[in-house]
N, C-alpha and C positions, 0 to 999 in steps of 0.2 A: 532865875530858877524856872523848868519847864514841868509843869503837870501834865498828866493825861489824864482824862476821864473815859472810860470804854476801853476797846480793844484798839491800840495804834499806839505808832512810835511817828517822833518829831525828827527829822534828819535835820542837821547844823552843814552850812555852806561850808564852815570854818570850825576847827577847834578852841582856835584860840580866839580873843578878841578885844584891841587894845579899844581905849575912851574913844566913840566916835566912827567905829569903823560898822559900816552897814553889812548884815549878813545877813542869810537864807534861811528860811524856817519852812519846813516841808512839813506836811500830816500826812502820815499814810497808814490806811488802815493794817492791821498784820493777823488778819484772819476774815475770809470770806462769808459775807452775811452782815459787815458793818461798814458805815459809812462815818464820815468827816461834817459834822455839824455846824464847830466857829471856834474862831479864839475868843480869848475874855481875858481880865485882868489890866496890863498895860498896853495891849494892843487887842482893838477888836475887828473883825470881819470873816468872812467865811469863805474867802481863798484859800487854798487847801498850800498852796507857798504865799509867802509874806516876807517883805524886805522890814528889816528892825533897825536903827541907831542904837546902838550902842553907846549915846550920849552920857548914860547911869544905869546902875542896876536892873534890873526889868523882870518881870513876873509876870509869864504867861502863861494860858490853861489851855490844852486845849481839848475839844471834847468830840468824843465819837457815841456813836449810839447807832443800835440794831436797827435795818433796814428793816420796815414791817410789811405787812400784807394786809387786804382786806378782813372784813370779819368774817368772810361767807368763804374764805380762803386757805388751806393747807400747802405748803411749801414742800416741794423737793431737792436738796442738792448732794451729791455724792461725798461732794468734800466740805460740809460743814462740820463746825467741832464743838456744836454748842449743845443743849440739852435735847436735842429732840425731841422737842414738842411738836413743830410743824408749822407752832404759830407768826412766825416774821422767819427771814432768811439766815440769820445769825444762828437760830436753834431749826432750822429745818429736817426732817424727817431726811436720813439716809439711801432709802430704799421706798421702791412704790410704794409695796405693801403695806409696810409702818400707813403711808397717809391715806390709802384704800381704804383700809381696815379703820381709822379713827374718822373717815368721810362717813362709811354705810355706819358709823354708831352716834354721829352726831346730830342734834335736830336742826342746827343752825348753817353747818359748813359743807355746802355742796360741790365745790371745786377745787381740782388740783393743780399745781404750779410745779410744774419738772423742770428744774435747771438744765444749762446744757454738760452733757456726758456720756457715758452709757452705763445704762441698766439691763440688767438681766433678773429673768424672773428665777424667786426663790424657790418654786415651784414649776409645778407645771405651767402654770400660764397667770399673767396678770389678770384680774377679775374687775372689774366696775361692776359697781350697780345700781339701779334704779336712779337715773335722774342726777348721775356722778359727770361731771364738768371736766374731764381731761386734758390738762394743756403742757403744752411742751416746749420748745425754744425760749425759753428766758434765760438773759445773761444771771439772773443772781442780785441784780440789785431793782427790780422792777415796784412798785407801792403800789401802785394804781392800777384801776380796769381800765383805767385808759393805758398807760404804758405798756399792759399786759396787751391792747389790739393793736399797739403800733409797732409791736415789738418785731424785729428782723429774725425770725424763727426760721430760716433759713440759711442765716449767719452764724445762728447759735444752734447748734444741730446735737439735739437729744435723740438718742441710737437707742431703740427698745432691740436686742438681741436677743434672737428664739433658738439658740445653739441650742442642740439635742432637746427641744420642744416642741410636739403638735401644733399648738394653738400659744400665738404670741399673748394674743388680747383674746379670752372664751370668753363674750358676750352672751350667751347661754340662758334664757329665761329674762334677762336684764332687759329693761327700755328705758327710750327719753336721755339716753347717752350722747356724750357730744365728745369726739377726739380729733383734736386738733395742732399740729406743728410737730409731730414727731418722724423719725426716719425709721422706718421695721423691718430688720434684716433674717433671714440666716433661719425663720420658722421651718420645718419638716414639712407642714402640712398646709397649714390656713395661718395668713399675718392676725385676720383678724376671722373670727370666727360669731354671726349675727343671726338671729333669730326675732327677733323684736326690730321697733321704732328708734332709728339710730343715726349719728350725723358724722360722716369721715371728713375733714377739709385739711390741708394744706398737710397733710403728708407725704413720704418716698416710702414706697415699697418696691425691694430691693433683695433680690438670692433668696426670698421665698421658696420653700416647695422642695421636690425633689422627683427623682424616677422610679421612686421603688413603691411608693405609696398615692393615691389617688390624692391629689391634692390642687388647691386654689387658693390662690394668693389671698383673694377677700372670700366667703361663701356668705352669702346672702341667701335666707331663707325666711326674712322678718318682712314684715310690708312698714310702706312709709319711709324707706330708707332713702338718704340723701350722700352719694360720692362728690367732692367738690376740691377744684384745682389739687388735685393729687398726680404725679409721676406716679406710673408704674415702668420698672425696666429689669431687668434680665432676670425675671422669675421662671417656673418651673412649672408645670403642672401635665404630668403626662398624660393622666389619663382624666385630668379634669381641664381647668382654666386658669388665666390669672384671674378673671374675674368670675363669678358663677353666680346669678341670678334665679330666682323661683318665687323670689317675695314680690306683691300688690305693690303699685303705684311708687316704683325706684325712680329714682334722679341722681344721673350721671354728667354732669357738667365740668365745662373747664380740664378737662382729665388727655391727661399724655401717656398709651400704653404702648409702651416702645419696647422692642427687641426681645421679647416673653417667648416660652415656647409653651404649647397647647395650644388653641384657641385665644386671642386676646379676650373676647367674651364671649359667654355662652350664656344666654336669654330664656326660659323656658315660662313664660306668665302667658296664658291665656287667655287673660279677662280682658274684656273690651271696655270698661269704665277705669281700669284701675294699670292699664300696660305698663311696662319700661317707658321713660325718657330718656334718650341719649343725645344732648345738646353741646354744639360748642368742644367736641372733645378730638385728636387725634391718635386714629389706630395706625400705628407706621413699622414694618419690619419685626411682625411678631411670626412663627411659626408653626404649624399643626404636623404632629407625626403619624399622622390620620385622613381620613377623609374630608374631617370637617375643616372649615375655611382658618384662615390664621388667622383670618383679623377675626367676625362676628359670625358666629353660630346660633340664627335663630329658631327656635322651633314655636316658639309662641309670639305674641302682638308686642308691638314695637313702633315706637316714632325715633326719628332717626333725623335729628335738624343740625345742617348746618357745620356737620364734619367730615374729615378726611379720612381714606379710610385707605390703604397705598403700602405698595411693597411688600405685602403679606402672603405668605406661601403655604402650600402645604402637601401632602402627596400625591395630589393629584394637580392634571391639568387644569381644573373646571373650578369654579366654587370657591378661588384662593382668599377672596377680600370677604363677600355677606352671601348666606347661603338664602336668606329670605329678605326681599326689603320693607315688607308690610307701607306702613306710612314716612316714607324717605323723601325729603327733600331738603334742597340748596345745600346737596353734599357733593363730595369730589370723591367718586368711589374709581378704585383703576378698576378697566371693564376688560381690556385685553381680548377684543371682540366678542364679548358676551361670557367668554369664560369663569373673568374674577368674581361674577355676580350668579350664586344659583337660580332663583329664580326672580324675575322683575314681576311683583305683583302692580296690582293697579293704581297700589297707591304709593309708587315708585312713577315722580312728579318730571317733567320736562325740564322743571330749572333743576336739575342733578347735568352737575358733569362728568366729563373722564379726560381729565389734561393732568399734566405732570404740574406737580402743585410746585415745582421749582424751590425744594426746600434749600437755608443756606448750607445744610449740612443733613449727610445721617450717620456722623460717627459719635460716638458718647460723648456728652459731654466731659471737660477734664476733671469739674468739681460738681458738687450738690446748688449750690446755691444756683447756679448759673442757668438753671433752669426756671429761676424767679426771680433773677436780674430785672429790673427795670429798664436795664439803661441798655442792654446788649440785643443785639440786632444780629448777629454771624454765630448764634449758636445753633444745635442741631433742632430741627424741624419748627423755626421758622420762617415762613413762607417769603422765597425774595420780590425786589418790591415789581417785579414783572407777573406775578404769580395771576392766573386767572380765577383762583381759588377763593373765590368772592362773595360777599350774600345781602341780599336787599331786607331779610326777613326781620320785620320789626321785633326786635324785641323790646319789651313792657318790663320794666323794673319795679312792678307792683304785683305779676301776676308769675305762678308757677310754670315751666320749670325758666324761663326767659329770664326770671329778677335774678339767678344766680351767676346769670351770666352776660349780666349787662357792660362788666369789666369781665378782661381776661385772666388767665392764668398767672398774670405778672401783675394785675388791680389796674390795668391800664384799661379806658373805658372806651367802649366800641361806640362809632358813632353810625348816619344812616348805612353807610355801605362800607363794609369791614370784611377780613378776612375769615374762612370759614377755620374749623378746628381751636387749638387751645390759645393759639397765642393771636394779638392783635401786631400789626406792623406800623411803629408811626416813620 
């Protein structure tokens, strides 16, 4: 006789089985959010297949039980079927909202866990707030905060979809937010919409935006904000940016803003204690329907370490890559004898070049992941190993903005003399 305990069924190698004959015993679960524990009774162990004799009779059990989560933890998966609580992955919460909404009313559970699928907001826009933890690419069977940081959220690719929505993620009044591992398509206006102290890492933003409406793939208007190994690629923003800056003391690291139209960035901070950092990132083949440059539009204070900045166009002759370089050095900016660059301020350093960064490609990649491949060398805009696109500048893995970019875009870690932009070359 075979038991089950939990959600799962036992598959038999054989139907029949005469005295003696060894057959197959398989456990698989048959609804997502549970997992395969152990047999018990006359065979024990926790291979999820098991060979049995058939010597006599036999009574086995076998047992499954809900995949759980941390306590400080809410769960998301589209296709769960269990009670939707949110608490372990068996009864996970449907839809953001559901675990948004039970985050900002709980005292204890600060973070959210999104399976991979796609959501769309049931409203006008997804809301975090204060101090809400948003995570994304999990396969569905993750327990742990350790599993949840080694998880391949690139693999498992959670699609936050802004069809016929302004504001994917309105950040609005909210801070102390952290979102991480999700891909954000298809907003009208702004993927993500920031006001406050906020952390973006390892996301794709993707067909943001539009022509009819002023729009920016991120708007940045909060001080403190942190962009970090994120893709941007064929957003929109005609009469804004994919990125748009105005908030104190930003850090832009590790970041690939490829084939955008507008402005790649537009900078406007002022302060001399509190400027933009832009480290580590590459601007490649974005366009401007305007005067302003394709790649960076600065009109305020700016450090500029250690990126590429190449292919970018826009209506005019002059101006096409950085319209201002403020503090730029160990970049590869194309200069097109002076044109791509408006104006080389003084702190626009001697180690800056203008070579062709000899990337292996600039055509789209074919998939998502392959932009956080570890292991791939021939995908588009990384640098081939001829490249002159080089940088001696120490970075410090204890100190802002250099610690967040002491590994690349891929978590491959630069050592003294590395390549400049998002990716490292081994």
């Amino acid at each position: 006789d075979i038991t089950v305990n939990g959600t799962g069924n036992v598959n038999l190698s054989q139907k029949q089985f005469p005295k003696d004959t060894v057959i197959e015993l398989t456990a698989q679960r048959s609804a997502s959010g549970w997992r395969f524990v152990g047999w018990s009774g006359d065979f024990n162990g926790n291979d999820s297949t098991v060979s049995v004799t058939m010597s006599e009779d036999r009574n086995v059990t076998a047992t499954f039980e809900k995949i759980p989560v941390p306590d400080n933890v809410y769960c998301v998966n589209s296709s769960a079927e269990g009670s939707r609580t949110g608490t372990n992955w068996a009864d996970a919460f449907t839809t953001i909202e559901e675990a948004l909404e039970a985050e900002e009313n709980s005292a204890t559970v600060n973070t959210v866990w999104v399976a991979e699928g796609e959501y769309l907001p049931g409203g006008d826009s997804f809301f975090p707030k204060n101090g809400c933890t948003l995570l994304g690419g999990f396969e569905g069977n993750e327990s742990t905060h350790s599993q949840a940081e080694k998880r391949e959220w690139y693999n498992n690719i959670t699609t936050l979809n802004g069809k016929n929505v302004n504001y994917l993620i309105d950040l609005n009044g909210n801070s102390n937010i952290a979102i991480e591992g999700f891909k954000l398509i298809k907003s009208m206006r702004n993927a993500i919409y920031i006001n406050q102290k906020t952390t973006i890492k390892n996301c794709i933003f993707e067909q943001n935006g539009s022509n009819n409406a002023q729009s920016n793939c991120l708007f940045c208007s909060g001080d403190s904000v942190k962009v970090l190994n994120c893709v941007f690629t064929n957003n929109k923003g005609s009469d804004g940016s994919c990125l748009y800056i105005s908030g104190k003391s930003f850090i832009i690291g590790n970041c690939v803003i490829f084939n955008n139209e507008g402005p790649a960035m537009v900078t406007t901070v002022r302060d001399t204690t509190s400027q933009t950092e832009v480290i580590n990132c590459s601007f490649i083949k974005n366009s401007s329907s305007s005067i302003k440059p394709g790649g960076i539009s600065n009109s305020g204070l700016m450090k500029l370490t250690n990126c590429i900045v190449y292919f970018n166009t826009n209506i005019s002759s002059t101006g096409t890559q950085i319209s201002k370089t403020n503090g730029t050095q160990f970049c590869n900016i194309e200069d097109a004898d002076g044109s791509g660059i408006g104006t080389k301020d003084p702190g626009y350093l001697t180690n800056n070049i203008s070579t062709d960064p000899l990337f292996e490609s600039l055509t789209m990649p074919s998939s998502d992941n392959v932009w956080f491949d570890p292991t791939d060398n021939n995908h588009a805009l990384v640098p081939g190993s001829e490249s002159s696109s080089k940088s001696t500048y120490g970075l410090n893995e204890f100190m802002e903005p250099s610690k967040y970019v002491k590994k690349d875009i891929r978590n491959r870690t630069r050592s003294s003399t590395y390549f400049m932009g998002a990716y490292e070359r081994y």
